[in-house]
C-alpha positions in Angstrom: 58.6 -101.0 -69.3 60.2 -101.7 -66.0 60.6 -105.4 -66.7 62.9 -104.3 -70.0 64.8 -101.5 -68.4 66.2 -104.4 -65.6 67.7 -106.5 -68.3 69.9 -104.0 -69.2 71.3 -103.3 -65.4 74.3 -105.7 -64.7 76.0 -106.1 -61.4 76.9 -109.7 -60.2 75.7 -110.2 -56.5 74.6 -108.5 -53.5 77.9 -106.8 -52.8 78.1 -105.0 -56.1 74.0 -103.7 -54.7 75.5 -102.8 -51.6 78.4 -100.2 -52.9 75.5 -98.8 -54.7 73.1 -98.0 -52.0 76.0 -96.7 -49.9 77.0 -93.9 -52.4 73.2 -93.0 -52.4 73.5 -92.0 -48.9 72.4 -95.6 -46.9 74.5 -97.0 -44.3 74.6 -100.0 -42.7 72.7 -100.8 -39.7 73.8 -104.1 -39.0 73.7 -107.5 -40.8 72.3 -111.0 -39.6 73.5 -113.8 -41.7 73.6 -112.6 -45.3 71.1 -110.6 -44.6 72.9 -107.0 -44.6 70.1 -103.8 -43.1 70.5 -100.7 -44.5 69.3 -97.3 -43.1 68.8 -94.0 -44.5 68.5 -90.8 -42.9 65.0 -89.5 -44.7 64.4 -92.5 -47.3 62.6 -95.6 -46.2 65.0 -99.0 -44.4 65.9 -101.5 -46.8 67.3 -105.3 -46.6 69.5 -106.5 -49.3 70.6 -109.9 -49.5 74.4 -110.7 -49.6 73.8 -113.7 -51.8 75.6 -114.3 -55.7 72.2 -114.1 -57.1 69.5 -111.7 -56.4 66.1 -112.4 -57.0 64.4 -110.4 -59.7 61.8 -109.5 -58.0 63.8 -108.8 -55.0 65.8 -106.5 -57.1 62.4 -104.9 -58.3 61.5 -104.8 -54.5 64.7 -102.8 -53.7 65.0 -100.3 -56.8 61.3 -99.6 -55.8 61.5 -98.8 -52.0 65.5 -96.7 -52.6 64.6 -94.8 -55.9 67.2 -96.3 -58.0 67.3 -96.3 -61.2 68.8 -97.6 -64.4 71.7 -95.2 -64.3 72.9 -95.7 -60.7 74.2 -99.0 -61.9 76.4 -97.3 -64.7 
């Protein structure tokens, strides 16, 4: 059920992840490399990779720990 509802969420890299997590309310803590750490005041840290591609299981990782779902990426 998960696995289907991520092939129908399109973005194209890390960025497009990033503009997303900061209208949820994350901000960014700092970045080393392309490694970009995100905060939140109540919600658990997260680390996003600035990379083209991300990972699906990486993107799995992140919906998981920051609550998103299919319709944040509309």
């Amino acid at each position: 059920m998960f696995r289907c509802a991520l092939k129908r969420v399109r973005f194209n890299c890390g960025k497009d992840l990033l503009k997303i997590l900061l209208k949820k309310g994350y901000y960014i803590r700092n970045q080393k490399g392309s490694h970009v750490h995100l905060r939140h005041s109540f919600l658990l840290p997260v680390t996003v990779p600035n990379h083209k591609v991300i990972a699906l299981g990486t993107l799995k990782a992140i919906m998981k720990t920051t609550g998103l779902t299919e319709k944040d990426f509309e």
